[in-house]
N, C-alpha and C positions, 0 to 999 in steps of 0.2 A: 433461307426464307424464299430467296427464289425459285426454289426446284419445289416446294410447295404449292406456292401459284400455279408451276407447270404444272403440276400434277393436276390441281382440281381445275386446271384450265383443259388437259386434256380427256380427263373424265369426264366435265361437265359438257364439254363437244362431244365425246361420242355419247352420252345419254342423249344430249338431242340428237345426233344425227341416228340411235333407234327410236325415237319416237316419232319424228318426222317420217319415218320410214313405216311406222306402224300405222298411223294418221291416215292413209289413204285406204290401209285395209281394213282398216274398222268402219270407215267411210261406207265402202263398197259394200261390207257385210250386212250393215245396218238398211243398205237399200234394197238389196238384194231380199231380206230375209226378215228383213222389219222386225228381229228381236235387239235388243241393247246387247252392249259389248263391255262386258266389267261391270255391267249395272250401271253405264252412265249409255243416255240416249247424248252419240256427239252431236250429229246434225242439230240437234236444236241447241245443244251449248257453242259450237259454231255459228249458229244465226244469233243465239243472245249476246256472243262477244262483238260480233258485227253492228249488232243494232245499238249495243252500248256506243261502241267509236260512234257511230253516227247520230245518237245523240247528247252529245257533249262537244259538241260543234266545232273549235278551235284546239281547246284542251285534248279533245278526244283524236281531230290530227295528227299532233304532238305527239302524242304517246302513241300514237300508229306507227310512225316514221320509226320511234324508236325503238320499240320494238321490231321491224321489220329488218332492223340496223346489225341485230342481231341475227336473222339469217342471211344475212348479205355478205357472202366470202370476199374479200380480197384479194 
């Protein structure tokens, strides 16, 4: 059971570490070229997860941190 854990523990780390990695190029493109990327506009799904945290005022900290917690290497 535990080498299953490992497993989708290190699957699940490098799926993010490409999309983190993808994130800044879809980023750029979308500024650059003003068309969507996958048929999602990020910039604005980026401002709408932002604007969520920030209003849900206490709760919406919370779940910031935690989230964040998760890209924070040790």
């Amino acid at each position: 059971m535990e080498k299953v854990r490992d497993y989708f523990k290190v699957f699940f780390g490098g799926l993010l570490g490409i999309m983190m990695a993808i994130l800044p190029v879809t980023i750029l493109w979308q500024v650059l070229t003003g068309g969507m990327v996958f048929g999602m506009d990020v910039i604005t799904n980026i401002g709408g997860l932002v604007t969520m945290f920030g209003e849900s005022g206490f709760v919406g900290l919370v779940t910031l941190v935690i989230v964040m917690s998760f890209f924070i290497k040790e």
